[in-house]
C-alpha positions in Angstrom: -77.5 53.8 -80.5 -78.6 57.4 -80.4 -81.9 56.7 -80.8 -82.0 54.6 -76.8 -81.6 57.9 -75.1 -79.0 58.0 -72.3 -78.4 54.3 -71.1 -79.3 54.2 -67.6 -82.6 55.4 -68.4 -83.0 51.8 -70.3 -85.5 49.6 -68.5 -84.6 46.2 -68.4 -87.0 45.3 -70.8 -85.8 48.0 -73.1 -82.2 46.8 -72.6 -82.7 43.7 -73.4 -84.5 44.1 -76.8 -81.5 46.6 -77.4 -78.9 44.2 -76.8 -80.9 41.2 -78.9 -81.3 44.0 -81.9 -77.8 44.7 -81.7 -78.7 48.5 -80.8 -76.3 48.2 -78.0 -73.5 46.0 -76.1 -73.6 44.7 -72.7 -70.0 46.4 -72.4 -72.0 49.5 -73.7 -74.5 49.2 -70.6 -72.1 48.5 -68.0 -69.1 51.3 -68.7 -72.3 53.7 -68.8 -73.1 52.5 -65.2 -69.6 52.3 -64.1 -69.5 56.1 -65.4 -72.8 57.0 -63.5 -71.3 55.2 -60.7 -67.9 56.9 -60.6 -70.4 60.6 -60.9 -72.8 59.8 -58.1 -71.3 57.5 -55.9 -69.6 59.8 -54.0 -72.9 62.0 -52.8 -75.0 58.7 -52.0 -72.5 56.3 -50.9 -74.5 53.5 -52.2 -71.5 51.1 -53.3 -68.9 49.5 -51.0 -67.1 47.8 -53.4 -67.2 48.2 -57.2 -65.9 45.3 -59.2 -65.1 46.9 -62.2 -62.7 44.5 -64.1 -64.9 41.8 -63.5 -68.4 43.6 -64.8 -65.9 44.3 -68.0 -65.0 40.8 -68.5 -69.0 39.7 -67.8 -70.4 42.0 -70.5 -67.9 40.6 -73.1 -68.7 37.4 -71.9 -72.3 38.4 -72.4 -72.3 39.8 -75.7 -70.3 37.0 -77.2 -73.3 35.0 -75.9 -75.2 37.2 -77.7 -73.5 36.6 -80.9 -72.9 33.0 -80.6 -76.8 32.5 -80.3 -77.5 31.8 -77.0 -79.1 33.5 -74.8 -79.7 32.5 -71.4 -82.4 34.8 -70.4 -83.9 38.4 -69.2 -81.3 39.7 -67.4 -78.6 38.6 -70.0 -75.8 41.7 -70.1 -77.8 43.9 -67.9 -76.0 45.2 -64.8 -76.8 44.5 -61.0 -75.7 44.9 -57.8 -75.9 43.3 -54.5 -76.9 44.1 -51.1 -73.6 43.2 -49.0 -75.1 40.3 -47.2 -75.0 38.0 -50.3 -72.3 35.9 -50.4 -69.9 36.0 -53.5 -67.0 33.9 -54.5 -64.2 35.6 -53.8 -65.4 38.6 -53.4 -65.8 40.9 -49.8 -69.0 40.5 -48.4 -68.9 43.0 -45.2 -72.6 42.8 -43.7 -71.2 46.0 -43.7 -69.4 45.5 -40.1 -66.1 45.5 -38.8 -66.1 41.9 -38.2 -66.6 40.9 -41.4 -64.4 43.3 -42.6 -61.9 41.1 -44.6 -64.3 38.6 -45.4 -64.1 36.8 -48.6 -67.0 34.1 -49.4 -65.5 30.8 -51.0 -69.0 30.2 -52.4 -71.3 31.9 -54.4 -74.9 32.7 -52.5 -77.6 30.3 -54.5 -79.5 34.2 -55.4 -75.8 35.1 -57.3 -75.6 31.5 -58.7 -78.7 31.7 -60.5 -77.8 36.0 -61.8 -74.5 34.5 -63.2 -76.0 31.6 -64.8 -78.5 34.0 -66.1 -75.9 36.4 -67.7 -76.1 39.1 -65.3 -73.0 41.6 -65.1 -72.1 42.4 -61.3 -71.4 45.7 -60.6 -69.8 45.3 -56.8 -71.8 45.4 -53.5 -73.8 48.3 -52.3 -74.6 49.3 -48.5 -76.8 47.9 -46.1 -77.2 48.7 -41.9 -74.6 46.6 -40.3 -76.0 42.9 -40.5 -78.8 44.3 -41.8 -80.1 45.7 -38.5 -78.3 48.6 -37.3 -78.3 51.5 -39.0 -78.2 54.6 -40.5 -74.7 54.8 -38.8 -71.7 56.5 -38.8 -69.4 54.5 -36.8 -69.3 51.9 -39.4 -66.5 50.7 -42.5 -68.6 52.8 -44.8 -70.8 55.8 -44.4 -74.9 55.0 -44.3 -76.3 55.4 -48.3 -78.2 58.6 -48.7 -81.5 59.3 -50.5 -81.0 61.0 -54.2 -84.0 62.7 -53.6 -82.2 64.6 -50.8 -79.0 63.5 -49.6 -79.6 65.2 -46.3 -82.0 62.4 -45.1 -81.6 58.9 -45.7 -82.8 55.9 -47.5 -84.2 53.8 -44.9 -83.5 50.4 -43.8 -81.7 48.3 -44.7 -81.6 47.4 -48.1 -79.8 51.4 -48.0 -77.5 50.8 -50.6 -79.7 49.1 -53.2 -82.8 51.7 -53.0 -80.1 54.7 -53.5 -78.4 53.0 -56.8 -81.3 52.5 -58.1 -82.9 55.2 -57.2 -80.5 57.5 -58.5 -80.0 55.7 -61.7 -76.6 54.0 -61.3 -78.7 50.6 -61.8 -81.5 49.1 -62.8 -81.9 46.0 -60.4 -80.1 45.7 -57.1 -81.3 42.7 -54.5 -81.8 43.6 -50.9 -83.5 41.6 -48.1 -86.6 42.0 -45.7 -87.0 40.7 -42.8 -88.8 43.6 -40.9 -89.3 45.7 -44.2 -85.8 45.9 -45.3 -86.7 45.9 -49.0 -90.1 47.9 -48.5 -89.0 50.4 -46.6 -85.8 51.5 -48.9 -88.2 51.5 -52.0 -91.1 53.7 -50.2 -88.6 56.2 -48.9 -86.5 56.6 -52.3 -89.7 56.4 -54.6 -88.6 52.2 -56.2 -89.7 49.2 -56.2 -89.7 46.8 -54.3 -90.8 43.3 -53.8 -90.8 41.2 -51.1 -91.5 37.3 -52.3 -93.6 34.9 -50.2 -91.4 33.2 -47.7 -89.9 30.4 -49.5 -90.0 31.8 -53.1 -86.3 32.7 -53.3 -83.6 31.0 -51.9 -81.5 32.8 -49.0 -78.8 30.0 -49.1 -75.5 32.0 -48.8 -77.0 35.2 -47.1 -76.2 36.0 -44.1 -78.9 36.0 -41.6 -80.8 38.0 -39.8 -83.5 36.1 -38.5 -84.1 32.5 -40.1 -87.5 32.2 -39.9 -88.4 36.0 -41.2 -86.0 36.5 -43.6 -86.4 37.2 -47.6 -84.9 37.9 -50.8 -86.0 40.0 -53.6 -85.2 42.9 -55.8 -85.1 46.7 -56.0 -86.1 48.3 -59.3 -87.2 51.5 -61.3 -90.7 49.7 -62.3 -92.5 47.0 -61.4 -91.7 45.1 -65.2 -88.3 45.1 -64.3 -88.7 43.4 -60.9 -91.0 40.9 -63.1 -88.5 40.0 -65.3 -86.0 39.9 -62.3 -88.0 37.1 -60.4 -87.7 35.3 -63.0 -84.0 34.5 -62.6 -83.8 34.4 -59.4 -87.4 32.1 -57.7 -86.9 28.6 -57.3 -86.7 25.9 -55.6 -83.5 24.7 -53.7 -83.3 21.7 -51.5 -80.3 23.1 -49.3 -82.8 26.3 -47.9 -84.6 24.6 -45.0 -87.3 27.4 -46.3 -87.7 26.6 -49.8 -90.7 25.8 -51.1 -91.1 23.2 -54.2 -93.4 25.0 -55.8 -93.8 25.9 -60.0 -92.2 29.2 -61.1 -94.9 31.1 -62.9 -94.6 33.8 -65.5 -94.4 36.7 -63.7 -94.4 38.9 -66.5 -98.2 37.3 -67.9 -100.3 39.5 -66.5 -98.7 42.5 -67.0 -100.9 45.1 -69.3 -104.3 43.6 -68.0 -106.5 46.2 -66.3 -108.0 45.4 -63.0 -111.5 44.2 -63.8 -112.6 41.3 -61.5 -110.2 41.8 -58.8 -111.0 42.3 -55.5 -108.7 44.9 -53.6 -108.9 45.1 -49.7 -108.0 48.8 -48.2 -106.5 48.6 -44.6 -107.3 51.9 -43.9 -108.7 51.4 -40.5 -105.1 49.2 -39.8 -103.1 52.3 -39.9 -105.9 55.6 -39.5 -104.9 55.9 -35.7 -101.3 55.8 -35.9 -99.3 58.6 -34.7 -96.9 58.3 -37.7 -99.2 59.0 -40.0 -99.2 62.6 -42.0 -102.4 64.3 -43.8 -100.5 63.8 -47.1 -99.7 60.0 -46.8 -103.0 59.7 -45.9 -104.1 61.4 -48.9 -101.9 59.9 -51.8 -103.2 56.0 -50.2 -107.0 57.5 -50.7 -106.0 58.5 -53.8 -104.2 55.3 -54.9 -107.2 53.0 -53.6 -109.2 55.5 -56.1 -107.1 55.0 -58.6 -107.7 51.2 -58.3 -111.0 51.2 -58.2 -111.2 53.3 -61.8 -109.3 50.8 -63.1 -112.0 47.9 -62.5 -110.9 46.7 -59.3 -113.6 46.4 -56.6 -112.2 48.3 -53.7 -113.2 48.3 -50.3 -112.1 48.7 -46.8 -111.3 45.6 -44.6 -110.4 45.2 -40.9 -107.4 42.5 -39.9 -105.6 42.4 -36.1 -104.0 45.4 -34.9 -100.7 46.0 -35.6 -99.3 46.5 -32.4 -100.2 42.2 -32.4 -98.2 41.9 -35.6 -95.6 44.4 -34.6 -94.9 42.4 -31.1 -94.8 39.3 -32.6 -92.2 40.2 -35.4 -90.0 42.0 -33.3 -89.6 38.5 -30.3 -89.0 36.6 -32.9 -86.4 38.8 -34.8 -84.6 40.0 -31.7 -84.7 35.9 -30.3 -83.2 34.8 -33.6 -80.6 37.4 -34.7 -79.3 37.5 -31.0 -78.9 33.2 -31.1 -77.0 34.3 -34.6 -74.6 36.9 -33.0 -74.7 35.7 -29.0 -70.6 34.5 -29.3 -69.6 38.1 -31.3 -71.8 39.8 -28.7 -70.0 38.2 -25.6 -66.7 38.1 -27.1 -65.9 41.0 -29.4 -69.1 43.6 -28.3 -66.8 46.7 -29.2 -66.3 45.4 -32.9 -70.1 46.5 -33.7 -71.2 49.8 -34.5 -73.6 51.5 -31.6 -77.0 50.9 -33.2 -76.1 47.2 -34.3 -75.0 46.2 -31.2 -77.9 47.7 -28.7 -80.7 46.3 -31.2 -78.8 42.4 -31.4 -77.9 42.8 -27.3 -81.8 43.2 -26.8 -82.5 39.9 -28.0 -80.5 39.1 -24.7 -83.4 39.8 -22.3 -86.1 37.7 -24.5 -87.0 33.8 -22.8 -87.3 30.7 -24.3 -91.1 31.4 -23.3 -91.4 34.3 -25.1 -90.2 33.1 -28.3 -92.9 30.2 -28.6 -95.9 33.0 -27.6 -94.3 34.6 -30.5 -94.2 31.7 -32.4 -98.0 30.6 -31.7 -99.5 33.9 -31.7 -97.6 34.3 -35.5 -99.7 31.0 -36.4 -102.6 32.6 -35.5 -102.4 36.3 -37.1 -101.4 34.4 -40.3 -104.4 32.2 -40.1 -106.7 35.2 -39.5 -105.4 36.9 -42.6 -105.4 34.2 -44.8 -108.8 33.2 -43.8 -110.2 36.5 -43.0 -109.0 39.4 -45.4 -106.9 37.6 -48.0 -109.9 34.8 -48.3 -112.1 37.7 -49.4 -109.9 39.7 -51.3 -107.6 39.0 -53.8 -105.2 41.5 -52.3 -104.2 44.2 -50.1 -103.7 47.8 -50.4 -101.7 49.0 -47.3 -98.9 51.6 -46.5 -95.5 50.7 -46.6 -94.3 54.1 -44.4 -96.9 56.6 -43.6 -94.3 59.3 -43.9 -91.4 61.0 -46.2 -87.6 59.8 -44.9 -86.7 61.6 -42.0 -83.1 63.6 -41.7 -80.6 62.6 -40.6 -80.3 64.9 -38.2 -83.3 63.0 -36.4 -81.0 60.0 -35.5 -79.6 60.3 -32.2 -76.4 59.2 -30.2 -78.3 56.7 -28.9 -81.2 55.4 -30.5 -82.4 55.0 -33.9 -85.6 57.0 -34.5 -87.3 56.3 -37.8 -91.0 54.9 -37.4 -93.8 55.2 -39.6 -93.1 52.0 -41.3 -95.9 49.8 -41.5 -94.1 46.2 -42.9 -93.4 44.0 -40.0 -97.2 42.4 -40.3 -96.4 40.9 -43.9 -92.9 38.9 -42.6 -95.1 37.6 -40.2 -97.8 35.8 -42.4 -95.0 35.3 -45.1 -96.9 37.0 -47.4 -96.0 38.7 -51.1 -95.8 42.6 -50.6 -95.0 44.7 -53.5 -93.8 48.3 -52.7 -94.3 50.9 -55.3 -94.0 55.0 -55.2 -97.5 56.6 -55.0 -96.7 60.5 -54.5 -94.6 62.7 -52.9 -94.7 64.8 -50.0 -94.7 68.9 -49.6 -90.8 67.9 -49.0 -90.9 66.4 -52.7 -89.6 63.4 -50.7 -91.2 60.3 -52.0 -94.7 58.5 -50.4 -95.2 54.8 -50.9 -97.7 52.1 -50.7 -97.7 47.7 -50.7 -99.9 45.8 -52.4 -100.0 42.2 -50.4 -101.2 39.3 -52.3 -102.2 34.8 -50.7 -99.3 32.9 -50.5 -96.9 32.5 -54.1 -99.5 34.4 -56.2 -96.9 37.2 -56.9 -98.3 37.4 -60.3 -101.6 39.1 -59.2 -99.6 41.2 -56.8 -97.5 42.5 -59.7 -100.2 42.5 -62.5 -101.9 45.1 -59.9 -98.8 47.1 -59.5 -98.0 47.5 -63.4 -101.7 48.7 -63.8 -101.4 51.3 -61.0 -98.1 52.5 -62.2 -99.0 52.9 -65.5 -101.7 54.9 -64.6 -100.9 57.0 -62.0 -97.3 58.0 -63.7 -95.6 58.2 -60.5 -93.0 56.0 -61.1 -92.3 58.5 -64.3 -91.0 61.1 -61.9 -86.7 60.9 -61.1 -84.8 62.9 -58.8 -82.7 65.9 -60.1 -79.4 65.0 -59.7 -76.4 67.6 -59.9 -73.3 65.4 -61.0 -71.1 67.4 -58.6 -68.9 65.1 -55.5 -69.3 66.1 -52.3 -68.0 64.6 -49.1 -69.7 61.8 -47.6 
């Protein structure tokens, strides 16, 4: 077992050839995280609930899989965690919010159903923004997750908790959501990965919402094989998701290794050149990474789609319209019990018409159309930002408002699209700098297949955070 090197630094892939060789156990794996865990945990505040005795009893349950001969798939005795907006059996599931604060699911969400049948070991629950919308806060049943690249600014939002354990090596795979960016954001801003599936792909049965028709599901990772093998587990159809899509599950992991010859890569650099938000060195590692492409066969060139401010209007009607429907009784009746930012984003939704939701809804038909006829008709993907900045201190976030732009994601909940989020430098802060590559409709193998080759060649992803194992207050 010596010859693995410390455990968390396993990919999945490489744990999982370990545990079929016999190099190592699942209860191996998961006391090592749990250890990690007990170590970090306290500077990043990722967890909000550890389920220790039950990971135990699921890695022995694992590894006498393992020895009985069956074995039930990738993720078999490797440890996860979930953002606290998936329902599980039993166990809390917060939103992290006061009203939810005692709440124990009687079901398993269909995402945690398909990890358990797949021999997954849950580690506990990690962070989020409260219902996945207000956040970084401090007024909230557990502190905001901080970024283990500097715990002095934060993760981003608000798939918080999952980017910082994985980040920080307490895990390899943690699920988080995206509705806005919520799973692209938290991997640009803590140097992950992250994928956000086409709308329908994953089942969101059993999470809680934040806005029905904008919400996904996917994982956080250290590398874009891992979230491969992840997807794997956990696409799939399910009749009892209004939003799930009968369609095949593909090998996700196929194309890995291939170079890029043939493809055709369109850079939206004239979608984000005139934003305020954007820094001379964001701007510099996206040139660099559309470079990178290109010397790697890809044919790359620049493309033009509708303005963002278009795509940003329209996501935000129909997100504030939907999650205030979703909260309008808690608002009216128990406004106190949500923490500042939560409540003035949800209360917003309040001033939104009937009239303005269908514009939304129509204009949404057409920006989709125009990228799926326009840009993603003659490309076979996109390269755009996912932030155009390093995370900001949290000493930026006021009393009263939540300052942290710079993230370019909303467009790509819109159209429904796959978006991949991958680290492509790092700042003069060493903060980390990241980049999405968008892919048509369900063809998140192309959109991972260009990923792999990128990370493999660039050797970003190589780079982790220096970590000094020493507590300190949250």
């Amino acid at each position: 077992m010596s010859t693995l090197g410390p455990l968390h630094e396993l990919s999945i892939a490489e744990a999982g050839r370990a545990l079929r060789s016999g190099q190592v156990t699942s209860r191996n794996l998961t006391e090592a995280a749990l250890a990690r865990i007990d170590a970090l945990d306290p500077m990043f505040n990722a967890f909000v609930l550890i389920t220790r005795e039950r990971a135990i009893v699921e890695a022995e349950r694992a590894d006498a899989s393992f020895a009985s001969g069956v074995d039930a798939g990738p993720l078999q005795g490797v440890p996860y965690a979930l953002k606290d907006i998936y329902a599980t059996a039993g166990v809390r599931t917060t939103c992290h919010s006061n009203l939810l604060r005692d709440n124990v699911p009687e079901n398993d969400c269909a995402v945690q159903e398909k990890l358990a049948a797949g021999g997954g070991v849950l580690l506990g629950k990690v962070g989020t923004f409260e219902f996945a919308i207000g956040g970084p806060s401090f007024d909230l049943p557990f502190p905001p997750a901080r970024n283990p690249w500097n715990p002095d600014h934060f993760t981003g939002g608000s798939s918080s908790g999952s980017a910082a354990a994985v980040a920080s090596g307490m895990l390899r795979m943690a699920m988080g959501s995206d509705t806005g960016g919520s799973i692209r954001g938290p991997a640009a801003l803590c140097g992950v990965v992250g994928l956000k599936p086409t709308y329908g792909r994953v089942s969101r049965r059993g999470v809680f919402p934040l806005a029905y028709s904008l919400d996904h599901c996917g994982p956080l990772t250290w590398s874009v094989e891992d979230t491969a093998l992840t997807m794997q587990v956990i696409a799939g159809y399910d009749s009892q998701d209004p939003a799930s899509v009968d369609v095949p599950v593909p090998d996700f992991k196929a194309a890995l290794g291939r170079n890029l010859d043939g493809v055709r890569i369109g850079y939206t650099r004239k979608f984000f050149i005139d934003n305020p938000f954007l820094t001379a060195e964001s701007l510099k590692a996206l040139d660099a990474a559309a470079e990178q492409m290109a010397a790697l066969g890809a044919a790359v060139d620049e493309v033009d789609i509708s303005s963002y401010e278009l795509f940003d209007a329209c996501a935000q009607v129909i997100m504030f319209a939907e999650a205030f429907a979703i909260h309008e009784a808690d608002l009216k009746t128990r406004p106190y019990a949500y923490g500042r930012y939560g409540y003035q984003r949800l209360v917003s939704g309040a001033v939104l018409s009937a009239a303005d939701l269908v514009q939304a809804q129509r204009l949404r038909r057409e920006l989709t159309a125009a990228l799926n006829d326009g840009a993603l008709y003659t490309h076979d993907a996109l390269l755009a930002p996912s932030g155009l900045a390093t995370a900001a201190p949290f000493s930026d976030f006021g009393k009263d408002a939540a300052r942290w732009g710079g993230m370019l994601t909303n467009p790509f909940n819109v159209t429904g699209s796959p978006a991949l989020a991958l680290p492509i430098g790092f700042g003069a802060n060493g903060l980390p700098l990241g980049a999405q590559i968008v892919g048509r409709p369900f063809d998140e193998p192309l959109v991972l297949r260009i990923g792999a080759a990128y990370e493999a060649a660039a050797g970003v992803s190589l780079r982790r955070p220096r970590i000094v194992e020493t507590a300190q207050p949250s």
